[in-house]
Backbone as JSON, one array per atom type, in Angstrom:
{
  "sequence": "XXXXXXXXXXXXXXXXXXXXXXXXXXXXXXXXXXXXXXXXXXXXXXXXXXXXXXXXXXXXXXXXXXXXXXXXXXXXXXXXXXXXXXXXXXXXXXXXXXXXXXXXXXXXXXXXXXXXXXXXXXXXXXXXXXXXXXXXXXXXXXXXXXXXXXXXXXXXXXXXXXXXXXXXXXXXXXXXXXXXXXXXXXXXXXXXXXXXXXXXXXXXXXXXXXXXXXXXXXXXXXXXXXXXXXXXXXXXXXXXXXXXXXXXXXXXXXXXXXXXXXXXXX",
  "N": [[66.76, 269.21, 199.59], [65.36, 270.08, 197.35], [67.14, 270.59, 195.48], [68.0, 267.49, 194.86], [65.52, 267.01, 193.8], [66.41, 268.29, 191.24], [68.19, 267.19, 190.3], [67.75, 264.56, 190.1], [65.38, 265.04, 188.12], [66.99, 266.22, 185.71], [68.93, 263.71, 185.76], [66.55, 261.76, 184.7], [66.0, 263.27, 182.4], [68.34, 263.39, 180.45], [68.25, 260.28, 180.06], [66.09, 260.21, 178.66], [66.94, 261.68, 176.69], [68.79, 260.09, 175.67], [67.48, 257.77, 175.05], [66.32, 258.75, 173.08], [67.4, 259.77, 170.55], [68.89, 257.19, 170.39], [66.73, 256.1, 168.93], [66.09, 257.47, 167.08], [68.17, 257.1, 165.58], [68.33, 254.36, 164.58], [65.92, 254.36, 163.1], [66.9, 256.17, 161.16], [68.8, 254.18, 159.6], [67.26, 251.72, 158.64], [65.61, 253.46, 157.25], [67.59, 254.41, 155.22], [69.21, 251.86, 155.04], [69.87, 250.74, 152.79], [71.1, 252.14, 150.84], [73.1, 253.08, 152.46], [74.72, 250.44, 152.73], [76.12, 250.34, 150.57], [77.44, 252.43, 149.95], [79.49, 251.66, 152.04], [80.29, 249.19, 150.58], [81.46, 250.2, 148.36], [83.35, 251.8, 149.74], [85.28, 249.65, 151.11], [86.03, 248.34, 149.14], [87.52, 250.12, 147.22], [89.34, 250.79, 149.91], [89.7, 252.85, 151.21], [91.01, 254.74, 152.69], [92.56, 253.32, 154.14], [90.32, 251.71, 155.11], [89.52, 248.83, 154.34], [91.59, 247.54, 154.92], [91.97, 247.89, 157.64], [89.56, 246.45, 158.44], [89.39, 244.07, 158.27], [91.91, 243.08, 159.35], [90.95, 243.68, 162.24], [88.86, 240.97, 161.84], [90.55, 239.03, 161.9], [91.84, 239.2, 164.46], [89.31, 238.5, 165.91], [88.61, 236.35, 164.6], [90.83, 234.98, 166.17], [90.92, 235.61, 168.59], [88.64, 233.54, 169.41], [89.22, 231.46, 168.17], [91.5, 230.78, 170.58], [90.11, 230.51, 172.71], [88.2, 228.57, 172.48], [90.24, 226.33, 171.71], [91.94, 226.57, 174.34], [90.1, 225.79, 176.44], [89.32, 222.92, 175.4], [91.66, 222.09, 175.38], [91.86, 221.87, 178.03], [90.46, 220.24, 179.03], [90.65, 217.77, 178.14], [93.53, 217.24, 179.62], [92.52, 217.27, 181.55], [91.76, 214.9, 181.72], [93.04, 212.54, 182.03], [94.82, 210.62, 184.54], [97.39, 209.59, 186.72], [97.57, 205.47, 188.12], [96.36, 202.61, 189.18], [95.81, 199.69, 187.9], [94.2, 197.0, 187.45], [95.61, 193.72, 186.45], [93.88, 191.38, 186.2], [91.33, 189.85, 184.1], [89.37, 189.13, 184.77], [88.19, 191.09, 186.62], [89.6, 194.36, 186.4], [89.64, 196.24, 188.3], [90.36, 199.35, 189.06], [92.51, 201.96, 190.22], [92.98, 204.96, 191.67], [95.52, 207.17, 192.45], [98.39, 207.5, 194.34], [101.29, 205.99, 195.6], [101.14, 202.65, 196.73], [101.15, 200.2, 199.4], [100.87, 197.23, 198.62], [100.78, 195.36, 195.91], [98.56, 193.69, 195.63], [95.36, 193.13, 194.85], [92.52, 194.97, 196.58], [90.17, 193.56, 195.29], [90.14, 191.39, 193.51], [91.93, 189.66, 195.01], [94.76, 189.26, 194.29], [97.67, 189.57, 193.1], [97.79, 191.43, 191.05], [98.46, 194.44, 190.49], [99.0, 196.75, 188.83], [100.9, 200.02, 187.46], [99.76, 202.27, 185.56], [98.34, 204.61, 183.45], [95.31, 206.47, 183.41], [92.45, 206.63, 181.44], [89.69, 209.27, 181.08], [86.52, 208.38, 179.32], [83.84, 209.3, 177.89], [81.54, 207.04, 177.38], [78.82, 204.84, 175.94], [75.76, 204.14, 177.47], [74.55, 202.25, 175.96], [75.46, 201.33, 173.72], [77.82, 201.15, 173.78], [79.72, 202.58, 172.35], [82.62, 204.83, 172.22], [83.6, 208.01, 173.02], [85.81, 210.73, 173.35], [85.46, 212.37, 176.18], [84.09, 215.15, 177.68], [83.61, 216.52, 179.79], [80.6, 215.97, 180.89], [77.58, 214.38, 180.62], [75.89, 213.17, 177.22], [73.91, 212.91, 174.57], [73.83, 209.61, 172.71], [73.56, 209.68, 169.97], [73.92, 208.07, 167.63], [72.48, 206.03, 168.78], [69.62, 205.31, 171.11], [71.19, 205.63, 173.52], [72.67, 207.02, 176.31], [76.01, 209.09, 176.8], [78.51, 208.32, 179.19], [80.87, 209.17, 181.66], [83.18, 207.01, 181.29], [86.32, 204.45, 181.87], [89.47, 204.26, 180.56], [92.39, 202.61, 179.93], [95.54, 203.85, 178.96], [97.58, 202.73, 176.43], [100.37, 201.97, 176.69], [104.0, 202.1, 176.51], [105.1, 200.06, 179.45], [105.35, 201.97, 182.42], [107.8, 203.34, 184.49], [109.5, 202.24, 187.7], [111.66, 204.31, 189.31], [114.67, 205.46, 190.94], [113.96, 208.49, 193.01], [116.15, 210.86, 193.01], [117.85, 210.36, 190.54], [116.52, 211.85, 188.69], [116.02, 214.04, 189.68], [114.41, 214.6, 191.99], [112.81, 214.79, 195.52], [112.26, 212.67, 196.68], [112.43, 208.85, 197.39], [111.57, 207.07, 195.66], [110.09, 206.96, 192.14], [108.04, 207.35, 189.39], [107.61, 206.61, 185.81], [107.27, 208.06, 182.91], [106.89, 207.19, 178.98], [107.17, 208.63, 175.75], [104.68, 208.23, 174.44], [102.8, 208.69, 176.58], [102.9, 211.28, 177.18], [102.35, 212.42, 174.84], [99.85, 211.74, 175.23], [98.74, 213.83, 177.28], [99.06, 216.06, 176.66], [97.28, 215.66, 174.3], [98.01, 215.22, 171.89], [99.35, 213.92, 169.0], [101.45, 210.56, 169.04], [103.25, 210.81, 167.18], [103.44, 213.46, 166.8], [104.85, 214.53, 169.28], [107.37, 213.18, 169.03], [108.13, 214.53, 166.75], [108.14, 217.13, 168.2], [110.4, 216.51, 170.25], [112.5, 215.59, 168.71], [113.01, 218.47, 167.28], [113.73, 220.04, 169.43], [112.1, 221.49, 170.31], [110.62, 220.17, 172.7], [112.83, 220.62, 175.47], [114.23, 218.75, 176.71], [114.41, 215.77, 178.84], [113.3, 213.62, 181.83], [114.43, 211.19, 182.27], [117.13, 209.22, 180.56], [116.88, 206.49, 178.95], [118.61, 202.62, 178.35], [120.84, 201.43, 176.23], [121.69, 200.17, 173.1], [119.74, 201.52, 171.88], [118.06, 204.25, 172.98], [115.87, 205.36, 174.81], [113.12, 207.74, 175.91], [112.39, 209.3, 179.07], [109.52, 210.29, 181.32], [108.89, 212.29, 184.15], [105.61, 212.82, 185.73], [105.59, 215.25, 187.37], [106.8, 216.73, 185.03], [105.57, 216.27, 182.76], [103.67, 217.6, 183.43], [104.02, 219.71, 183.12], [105.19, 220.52, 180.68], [102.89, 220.36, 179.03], [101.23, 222.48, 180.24], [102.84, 224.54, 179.09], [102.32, 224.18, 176.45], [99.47, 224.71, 176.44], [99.46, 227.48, 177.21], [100.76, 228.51, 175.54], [98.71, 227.98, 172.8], [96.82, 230.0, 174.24], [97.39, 232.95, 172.78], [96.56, 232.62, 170.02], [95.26, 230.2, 169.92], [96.84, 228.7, 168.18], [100.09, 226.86, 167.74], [102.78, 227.93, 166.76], [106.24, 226.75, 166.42], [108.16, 228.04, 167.58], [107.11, 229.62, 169.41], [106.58, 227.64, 170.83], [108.53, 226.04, 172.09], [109.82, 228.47, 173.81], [107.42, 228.94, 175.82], [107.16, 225.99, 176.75], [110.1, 225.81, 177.91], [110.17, 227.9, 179.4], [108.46, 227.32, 181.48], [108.75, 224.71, 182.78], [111.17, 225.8, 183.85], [109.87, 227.7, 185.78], [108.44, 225.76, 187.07], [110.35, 224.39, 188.75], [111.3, 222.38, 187.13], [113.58, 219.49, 187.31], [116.01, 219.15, 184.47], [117.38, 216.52, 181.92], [119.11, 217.34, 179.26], [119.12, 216.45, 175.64], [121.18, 214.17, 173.76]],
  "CA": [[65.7, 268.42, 198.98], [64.99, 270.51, 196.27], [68.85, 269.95, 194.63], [68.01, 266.25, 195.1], [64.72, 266.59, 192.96], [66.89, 268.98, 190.19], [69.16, 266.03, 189.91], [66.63, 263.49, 189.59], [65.17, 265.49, 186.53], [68.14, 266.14, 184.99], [69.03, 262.41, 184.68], [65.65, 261.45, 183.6], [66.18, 263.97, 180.87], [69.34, 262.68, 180.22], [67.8, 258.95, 179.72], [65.29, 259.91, 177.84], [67.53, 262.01, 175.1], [69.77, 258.98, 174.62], [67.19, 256.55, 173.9], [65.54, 259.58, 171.8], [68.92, 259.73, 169.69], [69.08, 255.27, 169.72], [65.43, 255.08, 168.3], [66.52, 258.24, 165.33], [69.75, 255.97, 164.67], [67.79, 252.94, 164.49], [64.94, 254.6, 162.03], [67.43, 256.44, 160.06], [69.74, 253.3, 159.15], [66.64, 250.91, 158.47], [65.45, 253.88, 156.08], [68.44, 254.24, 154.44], [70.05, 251.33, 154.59], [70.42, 249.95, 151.13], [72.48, 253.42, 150.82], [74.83, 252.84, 153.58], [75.71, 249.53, 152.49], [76.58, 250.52, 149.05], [79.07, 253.46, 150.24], [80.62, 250.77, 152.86], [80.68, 248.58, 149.84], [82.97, 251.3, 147.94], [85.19, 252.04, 150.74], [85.67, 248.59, 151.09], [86.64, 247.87, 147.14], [88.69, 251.09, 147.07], [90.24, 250.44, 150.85], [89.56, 254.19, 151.32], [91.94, 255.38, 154.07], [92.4, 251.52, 154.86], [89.12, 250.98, 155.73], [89.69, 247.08, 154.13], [93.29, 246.92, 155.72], [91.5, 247.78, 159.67], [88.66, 245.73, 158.51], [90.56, 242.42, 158.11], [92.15, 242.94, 161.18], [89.75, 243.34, 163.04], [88.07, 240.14, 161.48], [91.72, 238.22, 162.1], [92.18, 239.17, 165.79], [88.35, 237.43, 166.05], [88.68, 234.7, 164.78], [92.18, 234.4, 167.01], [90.43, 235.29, 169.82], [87.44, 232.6, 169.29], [90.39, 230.08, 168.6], [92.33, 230.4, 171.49], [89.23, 230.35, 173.87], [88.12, 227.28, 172.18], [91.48, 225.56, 172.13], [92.62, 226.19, 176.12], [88.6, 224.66, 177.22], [89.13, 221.76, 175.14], [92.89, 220.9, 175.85], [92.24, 221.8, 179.36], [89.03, 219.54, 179.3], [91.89, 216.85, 177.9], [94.46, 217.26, 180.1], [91.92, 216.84, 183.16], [90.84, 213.26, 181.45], [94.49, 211.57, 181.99], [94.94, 210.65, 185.63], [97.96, 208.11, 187.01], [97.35, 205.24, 189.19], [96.88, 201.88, 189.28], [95.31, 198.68, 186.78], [94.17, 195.56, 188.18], [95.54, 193.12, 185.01], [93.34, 190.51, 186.09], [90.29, 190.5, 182.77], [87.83, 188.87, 185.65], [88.39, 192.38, 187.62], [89.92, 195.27, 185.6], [90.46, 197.19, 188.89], [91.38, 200.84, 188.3], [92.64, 203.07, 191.78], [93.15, 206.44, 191.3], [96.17, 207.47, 193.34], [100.15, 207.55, 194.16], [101.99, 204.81, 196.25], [100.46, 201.53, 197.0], [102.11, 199.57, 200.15], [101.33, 195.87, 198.17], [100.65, 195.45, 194.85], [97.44, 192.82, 195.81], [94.03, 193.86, 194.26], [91.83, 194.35, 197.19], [88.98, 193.29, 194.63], [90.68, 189.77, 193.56], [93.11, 188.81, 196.02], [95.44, 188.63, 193.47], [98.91, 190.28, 193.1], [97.8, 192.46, 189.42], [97.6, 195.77, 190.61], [100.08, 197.56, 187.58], [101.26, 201.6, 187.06], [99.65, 203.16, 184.62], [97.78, 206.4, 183.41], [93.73, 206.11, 183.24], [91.84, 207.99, 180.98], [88.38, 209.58, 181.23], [86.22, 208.45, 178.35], [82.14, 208.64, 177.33], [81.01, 205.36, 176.95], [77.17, 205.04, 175.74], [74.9, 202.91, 178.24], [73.61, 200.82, 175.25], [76.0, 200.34, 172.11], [79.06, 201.05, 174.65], [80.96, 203.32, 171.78], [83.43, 206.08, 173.08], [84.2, 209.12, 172.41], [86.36, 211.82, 174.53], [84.81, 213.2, 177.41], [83.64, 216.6, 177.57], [82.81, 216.81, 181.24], [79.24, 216.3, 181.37], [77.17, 213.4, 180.0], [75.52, 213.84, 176.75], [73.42, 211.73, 174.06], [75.19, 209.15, 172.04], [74.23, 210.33, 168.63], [73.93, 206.47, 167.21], [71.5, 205.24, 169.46], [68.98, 205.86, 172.29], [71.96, 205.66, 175.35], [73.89, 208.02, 177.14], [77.04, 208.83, 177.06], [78.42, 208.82, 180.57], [81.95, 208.98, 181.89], [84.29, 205.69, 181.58], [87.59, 204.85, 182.14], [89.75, 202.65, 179.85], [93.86, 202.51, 180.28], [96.06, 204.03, 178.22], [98.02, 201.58, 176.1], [101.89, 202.57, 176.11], [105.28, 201.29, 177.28], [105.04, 200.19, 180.82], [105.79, 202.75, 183.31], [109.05, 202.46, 185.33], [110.17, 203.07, 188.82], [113.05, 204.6, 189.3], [115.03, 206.5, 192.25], [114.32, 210.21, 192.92], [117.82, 211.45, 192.55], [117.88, 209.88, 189.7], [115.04, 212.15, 188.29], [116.0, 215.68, 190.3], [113.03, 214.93, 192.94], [113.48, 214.61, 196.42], [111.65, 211.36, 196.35], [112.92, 207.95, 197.27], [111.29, 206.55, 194.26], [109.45, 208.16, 191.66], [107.61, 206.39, 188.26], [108.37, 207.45, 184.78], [106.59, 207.59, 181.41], [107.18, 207.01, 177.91], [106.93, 209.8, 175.59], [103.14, 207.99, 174.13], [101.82, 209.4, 177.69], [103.11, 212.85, 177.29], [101.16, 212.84, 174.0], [98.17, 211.65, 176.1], [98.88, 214.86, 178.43], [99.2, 217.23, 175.64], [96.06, 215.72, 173.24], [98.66, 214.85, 170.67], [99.79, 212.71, 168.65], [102.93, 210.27, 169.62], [103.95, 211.43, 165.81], [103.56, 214.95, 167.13], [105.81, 214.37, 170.08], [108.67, 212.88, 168.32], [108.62, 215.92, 166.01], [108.77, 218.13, 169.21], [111.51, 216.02, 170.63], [113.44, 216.09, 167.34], [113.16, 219.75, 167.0], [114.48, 220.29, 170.21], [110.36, 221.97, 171.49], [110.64, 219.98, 174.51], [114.45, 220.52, 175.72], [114.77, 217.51, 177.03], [113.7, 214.52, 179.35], [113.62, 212.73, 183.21], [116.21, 210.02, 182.07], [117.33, 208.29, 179.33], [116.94, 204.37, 179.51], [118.74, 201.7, 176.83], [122.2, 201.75, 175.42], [122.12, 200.09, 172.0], [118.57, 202.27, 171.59], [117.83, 204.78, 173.89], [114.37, 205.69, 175.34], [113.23, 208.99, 176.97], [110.85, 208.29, 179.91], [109.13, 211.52, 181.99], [107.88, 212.27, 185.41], [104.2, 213.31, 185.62], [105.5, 216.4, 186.71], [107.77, 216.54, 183.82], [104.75, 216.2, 181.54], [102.3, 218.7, 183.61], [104.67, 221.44, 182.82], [105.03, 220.54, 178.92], [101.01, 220.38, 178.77], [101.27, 224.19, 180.58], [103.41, 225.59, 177.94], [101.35, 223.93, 175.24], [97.97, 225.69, 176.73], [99.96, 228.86, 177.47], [100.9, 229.03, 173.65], [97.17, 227.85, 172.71], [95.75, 231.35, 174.48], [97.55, 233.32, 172.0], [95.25, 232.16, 169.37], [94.9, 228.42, 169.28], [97.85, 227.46, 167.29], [101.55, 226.63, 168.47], [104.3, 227.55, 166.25], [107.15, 225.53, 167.28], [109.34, 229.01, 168.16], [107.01, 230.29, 170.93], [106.07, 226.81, 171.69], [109.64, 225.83, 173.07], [110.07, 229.49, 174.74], [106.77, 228.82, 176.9], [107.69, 225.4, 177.36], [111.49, 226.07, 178.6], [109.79, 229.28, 180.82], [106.9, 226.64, 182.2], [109.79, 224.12, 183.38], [112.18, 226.81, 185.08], [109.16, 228.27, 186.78], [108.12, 224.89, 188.7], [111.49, 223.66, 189.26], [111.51, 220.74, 186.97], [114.93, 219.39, 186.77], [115.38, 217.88, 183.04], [118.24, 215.58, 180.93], [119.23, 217.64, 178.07], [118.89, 215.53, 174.43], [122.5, 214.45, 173.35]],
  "C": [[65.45, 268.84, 197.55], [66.26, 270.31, 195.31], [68.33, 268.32, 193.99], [66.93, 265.85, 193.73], [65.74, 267.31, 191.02], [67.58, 267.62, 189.46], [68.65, 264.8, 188.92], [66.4, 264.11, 187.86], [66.37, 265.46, 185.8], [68.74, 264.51, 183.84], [67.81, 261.84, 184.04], [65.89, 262.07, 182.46], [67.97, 263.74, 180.3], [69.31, 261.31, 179.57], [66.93, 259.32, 178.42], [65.65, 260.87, 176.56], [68.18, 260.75, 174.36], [68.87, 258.38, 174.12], [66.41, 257.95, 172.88], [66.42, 259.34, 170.54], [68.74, 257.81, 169.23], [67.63, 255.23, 168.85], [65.65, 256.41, 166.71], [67.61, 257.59, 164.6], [69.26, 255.11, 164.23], [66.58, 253.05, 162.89], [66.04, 254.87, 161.11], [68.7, 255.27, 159.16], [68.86, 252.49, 158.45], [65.77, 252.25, 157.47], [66.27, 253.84, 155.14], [69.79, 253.2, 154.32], [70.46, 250.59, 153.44], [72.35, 251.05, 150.74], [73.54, 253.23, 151.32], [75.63, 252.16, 153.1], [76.34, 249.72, 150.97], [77.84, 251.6, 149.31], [79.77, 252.93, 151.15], [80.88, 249.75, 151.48], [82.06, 249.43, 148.93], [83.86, 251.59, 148.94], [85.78, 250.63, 151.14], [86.45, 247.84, 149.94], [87.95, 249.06, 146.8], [89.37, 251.33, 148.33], [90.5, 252.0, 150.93], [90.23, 254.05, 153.03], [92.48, 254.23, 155.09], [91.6, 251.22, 155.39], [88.97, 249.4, 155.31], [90.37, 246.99, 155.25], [92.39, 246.67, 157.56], [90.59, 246.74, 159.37], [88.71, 244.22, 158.68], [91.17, 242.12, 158.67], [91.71, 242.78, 162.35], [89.33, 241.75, 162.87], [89.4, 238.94, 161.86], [91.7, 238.09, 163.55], [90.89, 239.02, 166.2], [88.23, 236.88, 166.13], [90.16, 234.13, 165.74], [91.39, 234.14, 168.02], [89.19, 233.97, 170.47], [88.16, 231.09, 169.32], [91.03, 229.91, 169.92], [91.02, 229.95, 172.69], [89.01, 228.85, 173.98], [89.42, 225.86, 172.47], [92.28, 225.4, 173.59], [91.68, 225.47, 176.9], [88.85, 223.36, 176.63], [90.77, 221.24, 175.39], [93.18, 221.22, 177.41], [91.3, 220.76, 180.12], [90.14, 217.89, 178.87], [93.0, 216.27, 178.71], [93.99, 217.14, 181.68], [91.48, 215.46, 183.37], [92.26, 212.59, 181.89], [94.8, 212.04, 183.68], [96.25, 209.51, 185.85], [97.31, 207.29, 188.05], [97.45, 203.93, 188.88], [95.71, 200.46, 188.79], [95.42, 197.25, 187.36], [94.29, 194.74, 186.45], [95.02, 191.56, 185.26], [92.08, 190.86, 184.87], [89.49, 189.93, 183.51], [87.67, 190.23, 186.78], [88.63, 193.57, 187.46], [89.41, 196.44, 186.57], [90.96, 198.49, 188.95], [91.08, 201.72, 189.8], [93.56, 204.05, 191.1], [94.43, 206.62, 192.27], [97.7, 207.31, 193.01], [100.33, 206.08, 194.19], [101.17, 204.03, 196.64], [101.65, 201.04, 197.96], [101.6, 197.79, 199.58], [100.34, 196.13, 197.02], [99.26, 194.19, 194.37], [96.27, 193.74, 195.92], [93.07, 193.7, 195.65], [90.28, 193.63, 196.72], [88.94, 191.7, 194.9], [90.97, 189.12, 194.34], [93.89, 188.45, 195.35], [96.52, 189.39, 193.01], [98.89, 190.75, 191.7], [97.86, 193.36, 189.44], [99.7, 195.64, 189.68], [100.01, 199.11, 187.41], [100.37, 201.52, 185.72], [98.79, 204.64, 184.58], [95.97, 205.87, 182.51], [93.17, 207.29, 182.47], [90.43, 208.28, 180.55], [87.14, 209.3, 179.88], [84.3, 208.67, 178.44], [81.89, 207.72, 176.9], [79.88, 205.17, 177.4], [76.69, 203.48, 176.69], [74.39, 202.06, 177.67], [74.33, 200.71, 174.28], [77.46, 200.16, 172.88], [80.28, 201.47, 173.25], [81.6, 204.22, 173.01], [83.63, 206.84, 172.71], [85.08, 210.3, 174.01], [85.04, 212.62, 175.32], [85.12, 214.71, 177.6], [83.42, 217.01, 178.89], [81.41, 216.91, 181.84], [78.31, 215.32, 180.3], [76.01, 213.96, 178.72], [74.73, 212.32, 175.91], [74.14, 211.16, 172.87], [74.87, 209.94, 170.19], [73.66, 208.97, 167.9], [73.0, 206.01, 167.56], [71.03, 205.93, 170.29], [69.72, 206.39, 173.91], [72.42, 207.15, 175.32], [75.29, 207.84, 177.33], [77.69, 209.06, 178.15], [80.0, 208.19, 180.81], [82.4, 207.66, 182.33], [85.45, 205.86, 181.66], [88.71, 203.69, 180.94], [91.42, 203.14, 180.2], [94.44, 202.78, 179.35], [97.33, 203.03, 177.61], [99.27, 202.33, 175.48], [103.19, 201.58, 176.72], [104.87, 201.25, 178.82], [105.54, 201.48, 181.63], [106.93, 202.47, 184.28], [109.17, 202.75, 186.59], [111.35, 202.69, 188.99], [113.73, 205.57, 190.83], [114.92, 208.26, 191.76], [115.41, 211.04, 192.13], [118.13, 211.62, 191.48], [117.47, 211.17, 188.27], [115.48, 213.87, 188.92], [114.85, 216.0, 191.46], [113.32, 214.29, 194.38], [112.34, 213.59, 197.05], [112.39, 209.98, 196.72], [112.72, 206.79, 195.75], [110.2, 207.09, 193.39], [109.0, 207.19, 189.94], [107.8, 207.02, 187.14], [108.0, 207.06, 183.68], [106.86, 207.73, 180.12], [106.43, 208.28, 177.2], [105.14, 209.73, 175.1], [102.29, 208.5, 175.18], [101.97, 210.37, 177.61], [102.81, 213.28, 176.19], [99.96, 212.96, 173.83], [98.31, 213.28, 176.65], [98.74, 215.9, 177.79], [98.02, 216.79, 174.75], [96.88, 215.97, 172.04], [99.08, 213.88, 169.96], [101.01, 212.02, 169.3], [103.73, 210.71, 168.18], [104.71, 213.15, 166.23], [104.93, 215.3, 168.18], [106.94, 214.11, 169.92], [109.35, 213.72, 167.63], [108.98, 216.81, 167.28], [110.23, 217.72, 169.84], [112.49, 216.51, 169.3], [114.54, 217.78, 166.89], [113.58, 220.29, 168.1], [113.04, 221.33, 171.29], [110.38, 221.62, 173.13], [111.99, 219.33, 174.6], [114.63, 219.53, 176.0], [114.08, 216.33, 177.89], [114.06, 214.14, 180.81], [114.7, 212.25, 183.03], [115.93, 209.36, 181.12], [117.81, 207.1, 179.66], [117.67, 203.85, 178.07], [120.34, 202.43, 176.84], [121.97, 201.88, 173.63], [120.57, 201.26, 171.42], [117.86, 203.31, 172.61], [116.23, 204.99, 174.24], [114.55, 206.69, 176.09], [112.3, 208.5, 177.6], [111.2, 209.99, 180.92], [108.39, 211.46, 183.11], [106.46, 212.37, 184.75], [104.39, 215.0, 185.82], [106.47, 217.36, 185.75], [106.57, 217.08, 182.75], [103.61, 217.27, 181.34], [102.87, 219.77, 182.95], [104.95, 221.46, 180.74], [103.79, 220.96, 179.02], [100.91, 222.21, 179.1], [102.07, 224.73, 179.61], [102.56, 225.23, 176.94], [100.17, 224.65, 175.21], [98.43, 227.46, 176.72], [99.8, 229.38, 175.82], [99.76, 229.03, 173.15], [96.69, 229.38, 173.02], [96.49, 232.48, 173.57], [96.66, 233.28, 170.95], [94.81, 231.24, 168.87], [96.03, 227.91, 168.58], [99.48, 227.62, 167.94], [102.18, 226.54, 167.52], [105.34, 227.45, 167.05], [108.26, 226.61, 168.42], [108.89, 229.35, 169.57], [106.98, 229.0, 171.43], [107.02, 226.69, 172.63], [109.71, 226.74, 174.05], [109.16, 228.91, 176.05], [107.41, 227.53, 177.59], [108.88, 225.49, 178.42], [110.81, 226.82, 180.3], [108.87, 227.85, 181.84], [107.84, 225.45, 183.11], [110.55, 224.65, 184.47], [111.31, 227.29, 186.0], [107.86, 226.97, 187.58], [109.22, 223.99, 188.69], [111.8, 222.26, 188.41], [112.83, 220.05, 186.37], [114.94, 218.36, 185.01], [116.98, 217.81, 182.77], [118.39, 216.57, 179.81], [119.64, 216.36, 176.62], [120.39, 215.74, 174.03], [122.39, 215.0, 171.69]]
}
């Protein structure tokens, strides 16, 4: 018992040196701080023992870290807005089912044989002027006017979508749908400019299948496109920006490690 109380004291007197010590640090800096900052100002101007050089490093691998955080929430907040599925192209109905395979291609809304492939994407659209802006995950105020902005959906506007056989494709699938590279700039929160440059440059090795003779076309699964989008975020947590060298590496790695068979670019 008596150990038990020694102890006790001990750490009280233990507590109550440190903050003794935090409240003499705290006086003696806020007396003399004009002082301080004037001899951190000189070791800073004369880079005394590299006190600049660490200092600027420090202040670099900050702002990285503040970038990359920022940049994997918002292109992962992106890359959760782009869904496939399926577009009623009647304009008295405009239809939108979330999902894979359909067994008939009749709207159960209409009654009317419109239901169409495509890729839906999550937007904010204000309850009273009906602007849009990207969706953030969580309804907010428009900014413009009195409404709310509250999750819509509008259709992404690219080359049709194709179906094609599995096999075809590397998927053990009887049939399997296939998108133009303007969706796999949706998927990534890039441009289709941006994408062409990656293609070009050889970033994303290659493609599902190549359609067209006298003009070719690349066209990509979905999960073709998930696994680009994963190397793109991968590179992102580094510190927000993607030069093109690691980008390809992750990409390539992000492919081989979920099986996705790909077309190499002639």
């Amino acid at each position: 018992m008596g150990g038990g109380k020694a102890l006790d004291a001990d750490a009280f007197g233990a507590k109550k040196k440190k903050r003794s010590n935090k409240k003499y640090q705290k006086d003696y800096y806020k007396k003399n701080k004009k002082r301080l900052l004037e001899v951190k100002a000189a070791r800073w101007t004369a880079n005394e023992g590299g006190y600049r050089d660490r200092g600027l490093t420090r202040q670099r691998e900050k702002r990285s870290r503040v970038r990359a955080v920022r940049a994997s929430e918002k292109f992962q907040q992106a890359l959760n807005n782009y869904r496939s599925g399926w577009v009623c192209s009647n304009p008295e109905c405009n239809e939108i089912i979330f999902g894979g395979s359909l067994r008939s291609k009749v709207c159960d809304t209409c009654g009317e044989e419109t239901l169409s492939r495509g890729i839906i994407v999550s937007v904010a659209l204000c309850s009273k002027c009906e602007r849009t802006l990207p969706w953030e995950g969580e309804e907010r105020s428009c900014g413009v006017c009195t409404g709310t902005l509250k999750e819509g959906y509008k259709v992404l506007s690219t080359k049709v979508p194709r179906l094609v056989k599995g096999s075809d494709v590397g998927i053990k699938k009887r049939e399997v749908w296939v998108y133009s590279s303007g969706v796999l700039a949706a998927f990534c929160g890039k441009s289709p400019a941006t994408i062409r440059t990656w293609i070009e440059r050889r970033v994303v090795p290659g493609c599902s299948i190549v359609m067209g003779t006298d003009h070719q076309t690349y066209w990509f699964t979905e999960e073709f496109m998930r696994a680009v989008a994963e190397g793109y975020r991968k590179t992102l947590l580094v510190d927000g920006r993607a030069p093109h060298g690691k980008l390809r590496r992750h990409i390539n790695q992000e492919l081989k490690d979920q099986g996705v068979q790909l077309k190499e670019f002639c």
